[in-house]
C-alpha atoms as one frame of an Amber mdcrd trajectory, in Angstrom:
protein
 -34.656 255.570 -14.429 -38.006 255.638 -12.482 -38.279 253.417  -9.294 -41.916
 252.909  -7.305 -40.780 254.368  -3.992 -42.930 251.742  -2.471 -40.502 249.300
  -3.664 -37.678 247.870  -1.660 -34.591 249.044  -2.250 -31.329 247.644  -1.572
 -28.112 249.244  -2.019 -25.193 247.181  -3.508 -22.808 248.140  -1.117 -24.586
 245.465   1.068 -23.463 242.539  -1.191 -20.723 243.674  -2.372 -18.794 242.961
  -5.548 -18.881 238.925  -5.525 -22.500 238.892  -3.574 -23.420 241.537  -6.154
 -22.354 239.090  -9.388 -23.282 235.815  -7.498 -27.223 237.050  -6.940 -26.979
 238.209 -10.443 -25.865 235.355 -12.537 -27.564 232.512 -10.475 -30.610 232.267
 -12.802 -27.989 231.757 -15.747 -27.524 228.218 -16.756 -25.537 226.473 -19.519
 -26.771 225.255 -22.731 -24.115 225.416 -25.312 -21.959 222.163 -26.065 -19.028
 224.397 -26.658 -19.329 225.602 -23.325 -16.922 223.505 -21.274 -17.093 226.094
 -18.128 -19.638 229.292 -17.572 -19.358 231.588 -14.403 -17.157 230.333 -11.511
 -13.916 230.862 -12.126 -10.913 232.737 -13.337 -11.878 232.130 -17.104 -14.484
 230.446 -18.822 -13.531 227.199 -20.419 -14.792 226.828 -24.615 -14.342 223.699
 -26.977 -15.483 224.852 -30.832 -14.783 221.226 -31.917 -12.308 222.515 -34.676
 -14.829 225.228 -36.092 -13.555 228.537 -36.180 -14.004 231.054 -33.489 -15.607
 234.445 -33.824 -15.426 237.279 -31.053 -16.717 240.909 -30.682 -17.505 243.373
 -28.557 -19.398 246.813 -27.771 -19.734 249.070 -25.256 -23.171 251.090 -24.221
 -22.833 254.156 -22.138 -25.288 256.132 -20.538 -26.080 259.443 -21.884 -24.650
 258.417 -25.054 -26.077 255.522 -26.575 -29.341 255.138 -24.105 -31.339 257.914
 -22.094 -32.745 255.930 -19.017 -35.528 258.974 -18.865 -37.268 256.464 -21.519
 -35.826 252.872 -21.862 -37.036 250.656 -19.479 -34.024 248.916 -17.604 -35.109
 245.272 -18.510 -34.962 246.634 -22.429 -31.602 247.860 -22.405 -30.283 245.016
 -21.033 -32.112 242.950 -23.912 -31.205 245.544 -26.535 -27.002 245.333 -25.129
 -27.161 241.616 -25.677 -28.591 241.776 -29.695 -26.505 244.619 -30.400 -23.647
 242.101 -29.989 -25.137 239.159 -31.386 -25.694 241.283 -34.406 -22.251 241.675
 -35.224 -21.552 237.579 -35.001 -24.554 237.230 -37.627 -23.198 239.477 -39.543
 -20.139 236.875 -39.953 -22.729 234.730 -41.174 -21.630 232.942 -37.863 -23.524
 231.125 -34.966 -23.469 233.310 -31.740 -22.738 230.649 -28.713 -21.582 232.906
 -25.346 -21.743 236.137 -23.968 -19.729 237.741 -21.291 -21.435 240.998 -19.404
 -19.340 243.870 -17.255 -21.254 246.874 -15.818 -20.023 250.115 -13.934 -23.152
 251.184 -11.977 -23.120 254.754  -9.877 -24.659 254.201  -6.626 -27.911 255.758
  -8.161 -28.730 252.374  -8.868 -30.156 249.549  -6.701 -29.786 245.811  -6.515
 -33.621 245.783  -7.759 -32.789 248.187 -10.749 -29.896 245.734 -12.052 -31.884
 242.890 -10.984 -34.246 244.751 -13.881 -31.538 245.315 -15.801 -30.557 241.564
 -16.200 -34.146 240.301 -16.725 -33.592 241.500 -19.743 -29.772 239.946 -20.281
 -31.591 236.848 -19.648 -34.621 236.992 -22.001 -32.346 237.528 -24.636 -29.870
 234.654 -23.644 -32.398 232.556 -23.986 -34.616 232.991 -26.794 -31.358 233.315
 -28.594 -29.440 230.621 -26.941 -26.682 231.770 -25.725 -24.940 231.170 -22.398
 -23.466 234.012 -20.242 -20.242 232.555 -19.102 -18.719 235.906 -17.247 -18.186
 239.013 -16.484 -16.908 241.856 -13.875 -18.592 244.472 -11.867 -17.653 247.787
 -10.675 -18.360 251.449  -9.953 -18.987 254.105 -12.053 -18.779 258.274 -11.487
 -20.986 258.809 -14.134 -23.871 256.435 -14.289 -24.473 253.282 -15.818 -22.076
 251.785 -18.483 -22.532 248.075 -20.414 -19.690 246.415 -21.887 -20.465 242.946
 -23.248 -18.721 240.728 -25.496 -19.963 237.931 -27.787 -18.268 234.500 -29.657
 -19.690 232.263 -31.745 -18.560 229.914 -34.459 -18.621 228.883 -37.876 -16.813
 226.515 -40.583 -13.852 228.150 -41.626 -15.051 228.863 -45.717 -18.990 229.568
 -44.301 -17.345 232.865 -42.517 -17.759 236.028 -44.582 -16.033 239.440 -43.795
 -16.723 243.177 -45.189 -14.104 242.674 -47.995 -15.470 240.109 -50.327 -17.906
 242.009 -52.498 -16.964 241.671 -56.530 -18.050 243.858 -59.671 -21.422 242.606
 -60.766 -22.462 241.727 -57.446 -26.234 242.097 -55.965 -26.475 244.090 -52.850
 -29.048 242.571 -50.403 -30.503 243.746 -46.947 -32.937 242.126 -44.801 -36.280
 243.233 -43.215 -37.021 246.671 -43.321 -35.214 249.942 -42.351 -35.544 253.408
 -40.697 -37.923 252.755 -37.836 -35.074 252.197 -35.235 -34.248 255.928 -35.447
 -37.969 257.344 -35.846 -38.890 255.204 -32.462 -36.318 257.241 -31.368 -37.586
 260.631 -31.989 -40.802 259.500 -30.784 -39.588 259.025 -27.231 -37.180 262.174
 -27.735 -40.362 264.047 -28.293 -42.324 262.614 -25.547 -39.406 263.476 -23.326
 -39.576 267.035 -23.851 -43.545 266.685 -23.410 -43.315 265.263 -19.949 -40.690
 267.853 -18.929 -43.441 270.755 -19.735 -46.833 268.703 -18.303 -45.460 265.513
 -16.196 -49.432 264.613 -16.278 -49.485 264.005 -19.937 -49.658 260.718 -20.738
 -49.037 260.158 -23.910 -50.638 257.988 -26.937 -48.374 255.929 -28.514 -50.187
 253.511 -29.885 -49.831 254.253 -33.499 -45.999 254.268 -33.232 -45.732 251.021
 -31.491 -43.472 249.372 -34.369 -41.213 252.116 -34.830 -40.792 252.008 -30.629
 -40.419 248.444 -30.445 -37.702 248.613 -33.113 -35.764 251.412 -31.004 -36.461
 249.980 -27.632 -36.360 245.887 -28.257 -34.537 245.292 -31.516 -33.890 241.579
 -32.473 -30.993 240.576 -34.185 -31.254 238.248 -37.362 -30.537 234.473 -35.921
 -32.739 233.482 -38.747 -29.937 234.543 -41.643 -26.965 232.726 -41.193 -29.377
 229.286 -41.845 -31.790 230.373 -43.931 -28.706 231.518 -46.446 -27.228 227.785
 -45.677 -30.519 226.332 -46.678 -30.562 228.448 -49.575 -27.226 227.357 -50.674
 -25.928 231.407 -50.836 -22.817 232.131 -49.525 -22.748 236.046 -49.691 -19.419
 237.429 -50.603 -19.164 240.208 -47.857 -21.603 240.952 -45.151 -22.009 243.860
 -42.468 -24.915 244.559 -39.836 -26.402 248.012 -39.813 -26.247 249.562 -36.548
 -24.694 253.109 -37.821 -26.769 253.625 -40.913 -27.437 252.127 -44.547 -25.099
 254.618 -45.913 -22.160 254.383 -43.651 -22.057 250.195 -43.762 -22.407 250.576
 -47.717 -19.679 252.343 -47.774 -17.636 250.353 -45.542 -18.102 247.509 -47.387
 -17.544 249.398 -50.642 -14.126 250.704 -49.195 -12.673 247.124 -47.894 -14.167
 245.247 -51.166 -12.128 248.435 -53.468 -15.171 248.442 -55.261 -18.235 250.951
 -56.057 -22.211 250.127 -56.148 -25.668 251.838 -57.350 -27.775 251.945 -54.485
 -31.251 252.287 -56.041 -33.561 254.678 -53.680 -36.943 252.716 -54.657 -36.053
 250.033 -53.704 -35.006 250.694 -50.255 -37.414 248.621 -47.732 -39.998 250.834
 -45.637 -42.590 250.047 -43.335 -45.324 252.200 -44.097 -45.060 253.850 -40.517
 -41.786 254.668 -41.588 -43.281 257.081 -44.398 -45.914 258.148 -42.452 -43.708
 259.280 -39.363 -41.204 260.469 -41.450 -43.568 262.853 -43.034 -45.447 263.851
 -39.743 -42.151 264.913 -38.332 -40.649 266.850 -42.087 -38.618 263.924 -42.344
 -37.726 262.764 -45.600 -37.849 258.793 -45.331 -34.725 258.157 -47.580 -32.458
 260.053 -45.385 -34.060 258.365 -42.313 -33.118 254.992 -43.568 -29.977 256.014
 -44.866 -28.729 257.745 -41.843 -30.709 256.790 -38.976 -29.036 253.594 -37.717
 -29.625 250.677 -34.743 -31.794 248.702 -37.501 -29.754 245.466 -36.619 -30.517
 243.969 -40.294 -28.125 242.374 -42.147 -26.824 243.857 -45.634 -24.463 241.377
 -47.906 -23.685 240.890 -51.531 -24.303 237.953 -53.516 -23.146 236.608 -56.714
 -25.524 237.799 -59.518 -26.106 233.571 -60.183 -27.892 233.212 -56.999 -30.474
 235.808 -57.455 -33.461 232.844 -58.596 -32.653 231.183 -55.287 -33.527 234.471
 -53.309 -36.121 236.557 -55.346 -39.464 234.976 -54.133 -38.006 235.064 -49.798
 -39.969 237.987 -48.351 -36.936 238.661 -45.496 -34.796 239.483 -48.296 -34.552
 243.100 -50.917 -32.448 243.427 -53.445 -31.381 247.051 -53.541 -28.554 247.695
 -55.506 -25.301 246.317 -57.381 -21.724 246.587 -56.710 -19.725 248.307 -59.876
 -15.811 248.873 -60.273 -14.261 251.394 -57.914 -13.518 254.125 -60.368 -17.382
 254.658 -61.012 -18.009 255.587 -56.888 -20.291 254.675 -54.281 -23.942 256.344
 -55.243 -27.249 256.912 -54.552 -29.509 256.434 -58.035 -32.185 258.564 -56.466
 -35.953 258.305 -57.638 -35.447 260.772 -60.892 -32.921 258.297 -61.799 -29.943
 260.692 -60.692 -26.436 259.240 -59.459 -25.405 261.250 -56.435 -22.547 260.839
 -53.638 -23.641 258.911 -50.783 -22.081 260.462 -47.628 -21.397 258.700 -44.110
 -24.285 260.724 -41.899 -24.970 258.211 -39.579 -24.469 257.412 -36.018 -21.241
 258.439 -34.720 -20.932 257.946 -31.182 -17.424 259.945 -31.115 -18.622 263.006
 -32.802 -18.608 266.303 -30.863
């Protein structure tokens, strides 16, 4: 986290806890009809109008799943708000509220979080969603994001992990594997600017890949455009930890296997040309490398025509019975394994 010494700086000990959310949240208004009561009180107050509800939550913590050396404050706090938004999509749900909790060392300034929730904000509002709460505290060991999203949907539009059938198509949006490549970029960079702090570096020609690590968007668009399609997927999942560990999780709560076809995984072509600058081969990267934030569902094989011709959508693979396995049918049209390599924020 770099700070312009010429800036002010105010330490949060001078507004203390309810000061500190108070001067926070004051910007956040309400815009939601299910939202009956924001920030103000003990609880937040929600009316779905008998749709169902749909709730989930993550947690981002320094040093783990963000390196403040290279994200920009007002980025993470955009970045904290899709990764949750993601996960209501991915119910095939519409995302509605937000609440946000930090713990904050006393590294960090009122002008830092201030930063921080510039971001919460742009996010809340492009994607419409209201911030209705939310706690404060202190942290030993730097800064820590915990925020938790509902939304709603008709009870038979909803669609979990275990609905995927033999015969099935398996479908993912956009593209993938430039989440994780953005990544190394700014890894590499790092190291740079610990060995010459005057280097400034050129990173023009990765500015997709960044942009995809650094300011991800979460796919609003889906949950309608599959409506207006008239597709109701049979299990969905959003791919934060990898293309190979969500197919599998959806494989393992469906009981079923699938032929994942490696050509016709989705690549931007700065994903193949970064992948081979840094010895990278681009399957694995989209495979393994996670935070894509797309949206991978089955369909039934009778709604293909009403998909084939939508450029957001790639067919790239079919479910088959359990007994025949979850595989890869690489390039030289070999079945192999697929293995769970990606993110795994427990791991030692």
């Amino acid at each position: 986290m770099i700070e312009d010494k010429n800036t002010p700086r105010t330490q949060l000990s001078e507004l203390g806890e309810f000061g500190l959310i108070e001067h926070l949240t004051q910007n956040f208004t309400i815009s939601q009809p299910s939202t009956l009561y924001g920030i103000g009180d003990d609880a937040a107050v929600l009316d779905f109008n008998q749709k169902k509800c749909v709730l989930s939550t993550d947690l981002l913590v320094e040093g783990v799943h963000f390196d403040l050396a290279y994200v920009p404050l007002k980025h993470l706090g955009y970045k904290a708000v899709m990764v949750n938004l993601s996960d209501i999509y991915a119910m095939n749900a519409t995302a509605s509220q937000i609440t946000v909790s930090i713990a904050v060392s006393n590294r960090f300034t009122l002008e830092a979080l201030e930063e921080l929730y510039e971001g919460i904000y742009a996010a809340a509002k492009l994607y419409n969603v209201d911030v209705i709460g939310g706690d404060t505290t202190s942290s030993t060991s730097g800064l820590i994001i915990s925020i938790t999203a509902t939304g709603f949907a008709e009870e038979d539009a909803i669609v979990y992990r275990n609905g995927a059938k033999d015969g099935d198509l398996l479908v993912v949006t956009g593209d993938l594997g430039a989440a994780y490549l953005g990544l190394q970029v700014l890894e590499r960079e790092k190291q740079v600017f610990k060995v010459n702090p005057n280097v400034q570096p050129d990173l023009d020609q990765y500015s997709y890949l960044i942009e995809r690590q650094l300011k991800p968007e979460a796919r609003k668009d889906m949950p309608g455009l599959l409506k207006a399609l008239e597709v109701q997927p049979t299990s969905m999942i959003d791919i934060s930890d990898g293309l190979s560990s969500e197919v599998i999780h959806l494989c393992t709560r469906s009981k079923v296997g699938v032929n994942l076809y490696e050509d016709k995984i989705p690549l931007d072509p700065a994903v193949i040309s970064t992948s081979e600058e840094f010895n990278l081969n681009s399957t694995t990267v989209a495979l393994n490398g996670g935070e894509d934030y797309e949206l991978l569902f089955t369909i039934d094989q009778n709604d293909y025509p009403k998909i084939k011709a939508n450029p957001n959508l790639t067919v790239i693979g079919h479910i088959v019975d359990e007994k025949s396995g979850i595989g890869l049918v690489t390039r030289a049209n070999e079945k192999i394994e697929l293995k769970a390599q990606g993110w795994n924020p427990i791991k030692e």
